[in-house]
N, C-alpha and C positions, 0 to 999 in steps of 0.2 A: 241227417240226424243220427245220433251216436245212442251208444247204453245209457242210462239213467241210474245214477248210485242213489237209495233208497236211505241207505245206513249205512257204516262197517257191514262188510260180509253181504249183503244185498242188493240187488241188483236188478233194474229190470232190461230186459235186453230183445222182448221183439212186443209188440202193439200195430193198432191198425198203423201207426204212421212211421213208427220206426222199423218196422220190416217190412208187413205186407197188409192190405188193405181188411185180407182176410182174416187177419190172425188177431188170435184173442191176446189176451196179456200174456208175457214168457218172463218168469222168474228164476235167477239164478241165486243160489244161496254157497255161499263159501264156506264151509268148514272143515277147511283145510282136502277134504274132498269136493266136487262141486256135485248141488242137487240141481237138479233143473223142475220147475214145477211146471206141468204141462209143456206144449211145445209147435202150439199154431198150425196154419192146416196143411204145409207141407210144400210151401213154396218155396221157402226164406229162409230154409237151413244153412245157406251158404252164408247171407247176409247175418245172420244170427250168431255164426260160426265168428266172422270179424269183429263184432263187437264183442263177444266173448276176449279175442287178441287184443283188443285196444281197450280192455280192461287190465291185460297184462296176467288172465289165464288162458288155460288149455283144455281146450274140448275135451282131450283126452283122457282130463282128469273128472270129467264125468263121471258118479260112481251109479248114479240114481236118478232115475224119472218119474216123478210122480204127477199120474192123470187123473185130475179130478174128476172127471166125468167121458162120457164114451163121444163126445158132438166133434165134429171133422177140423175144426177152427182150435181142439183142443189138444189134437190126440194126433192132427196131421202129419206131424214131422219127428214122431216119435220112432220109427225105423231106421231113418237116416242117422241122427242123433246117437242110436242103439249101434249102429251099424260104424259109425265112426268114436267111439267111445267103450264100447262091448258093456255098457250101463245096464242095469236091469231096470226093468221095470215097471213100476209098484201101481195099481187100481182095485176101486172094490171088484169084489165078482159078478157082480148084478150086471156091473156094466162090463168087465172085463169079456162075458158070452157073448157080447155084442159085436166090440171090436175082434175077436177071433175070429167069429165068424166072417167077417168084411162086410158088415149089411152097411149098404151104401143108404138104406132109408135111416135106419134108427141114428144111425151118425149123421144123417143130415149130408153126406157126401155127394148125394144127388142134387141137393140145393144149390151146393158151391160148385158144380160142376168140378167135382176132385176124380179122379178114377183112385180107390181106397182099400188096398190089397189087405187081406187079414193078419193081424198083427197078435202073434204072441207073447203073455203078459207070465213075468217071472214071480210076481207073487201077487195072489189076492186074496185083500183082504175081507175077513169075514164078520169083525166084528164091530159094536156098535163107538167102538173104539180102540185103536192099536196105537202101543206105543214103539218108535224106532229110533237110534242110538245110531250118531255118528261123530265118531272123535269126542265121544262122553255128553255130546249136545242130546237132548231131548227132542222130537219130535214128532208129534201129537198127528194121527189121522180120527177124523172124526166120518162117520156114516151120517151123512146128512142128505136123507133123500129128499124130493120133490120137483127138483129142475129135470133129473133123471132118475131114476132105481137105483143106478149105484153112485150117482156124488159122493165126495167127499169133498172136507176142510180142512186146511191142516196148517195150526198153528206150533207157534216158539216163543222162548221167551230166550229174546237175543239183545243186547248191551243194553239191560234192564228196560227193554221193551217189550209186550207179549204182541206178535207180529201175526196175524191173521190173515190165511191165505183161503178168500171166499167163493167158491166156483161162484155162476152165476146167479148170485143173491136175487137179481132183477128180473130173471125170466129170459127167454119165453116161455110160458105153459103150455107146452101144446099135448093134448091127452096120446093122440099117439105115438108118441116118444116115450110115455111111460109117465108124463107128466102128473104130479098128485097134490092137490093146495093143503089137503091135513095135512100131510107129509110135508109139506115145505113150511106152514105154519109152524108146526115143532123144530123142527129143524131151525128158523131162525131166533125163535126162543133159546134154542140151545146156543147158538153162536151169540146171542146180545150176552148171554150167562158168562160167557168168557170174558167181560169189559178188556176186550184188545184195542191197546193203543194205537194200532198201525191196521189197514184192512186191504190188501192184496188185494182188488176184485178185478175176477174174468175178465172185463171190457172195459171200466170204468177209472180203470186206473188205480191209484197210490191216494187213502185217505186217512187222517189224521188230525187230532187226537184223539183220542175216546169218545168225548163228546158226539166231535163227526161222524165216527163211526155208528154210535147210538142211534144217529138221528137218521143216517144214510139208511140202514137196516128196518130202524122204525117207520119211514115214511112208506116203505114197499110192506111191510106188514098194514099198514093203515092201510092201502088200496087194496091187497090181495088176499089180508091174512081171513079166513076163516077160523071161529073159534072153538 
């Protein structure tokens, strides 16, 4: 199984089945530089690397990494990537202390049996919203804790679509990971407020329209959401 074109300029190109068993969803975005959103746990760089070629770009033009949160399925292959690309890259800071230091618990490293060397993060973000600009495009990081401390979201509004990239929306909450359900309660308030047509999510794949989105969001606030 090959990449998956999403839209113009989007792309999804690693998942449990099209890379590696372990890896969460891996989003490429094309504007005219490439962004990579997260980047799986560190197996499947090679495999991830090909389907990038048989989209007909170049790792190399990697400019940007961005990790939405600090878990080992997300942030796994962020060195490699960094390392064949010389990309920076972008996480809040909550989570960004975590992955520097290499704690193989709070990344859940230990889970997936990964060995998960400390990983230095080129900018983090601090606020409860940053905006960043590439080739004049917009794009939105949003602080949306509760899955972790430092999650983040981060949408576009790309060939009149506003595309929503959702770490994960679904869970799991586990308290000691940092997990927090007020904090994820608002936070998904905050993301239904966006009405995005399109919803990137962590594990769950590529959902659509609005609608779906609404309702995929609202059913995990019916079961989780405290108010």
């Amino acid at each position: 199984m090959g990449p998956k074109k999403i839209m113009d300029n989007l792309y999804l190109i690693g998942d449990s089945e099209i890379s590696d068993p372990k890896d969460c969803t891996v989003f490429l975005l094309d504007l005219d530089e490439l962004i990579l959103i997260d980047t799986g746990a560190g197996r499947s760089v090679d495999r991830m690397v090909a389907h990038i070629k048989q989209l007909g770009l170049q790792t190399a033009k990697i400019s940007t990494i961005i990790l939405t949160h600090c878990h080992i399925d997300h942030v796994g292959g962020a060195l490699e990537f960094k390392e064949r690309s010389d990309a920076r890259i972008i996480m809040h800071a909550l989570d960004a202390e975590i992955v520097e230091r290499g704690d193989r618990t709070m990344t859940g490293a230990f889970w997936y049996g990964i060995h998960f060397k400390p990983l230095l993060i080129d900018l983090k973000l601090q606020k409860e919203e940053e905006r960043l600009i590439f080739n004049g495009q917009e794009v939105v990081c949003l602080h949306t804790p509760g899955h972790s401390p430092g999650s983040i979201s981060v949408y576009l509004d790309l060939n009149g679509k506003r595309v929503l990239f959702g770490q994960d929306l679904h869970g799991p909450f586990i308290k000691e990971f940092g997990a927090n359900m007020q904090d994820w309660t608002r936070s998904m308030h905050k993301l239904l407020d966006l009405k995005a047509d399109i919803l990137c999510e962590g594990h769950f794949g590529v959902i659509q329209p609005n609608s779906a989105v609404t309702e995929y969001i609202q059913q995990y606030l019916d079961e989780y959401g405290e108010n």
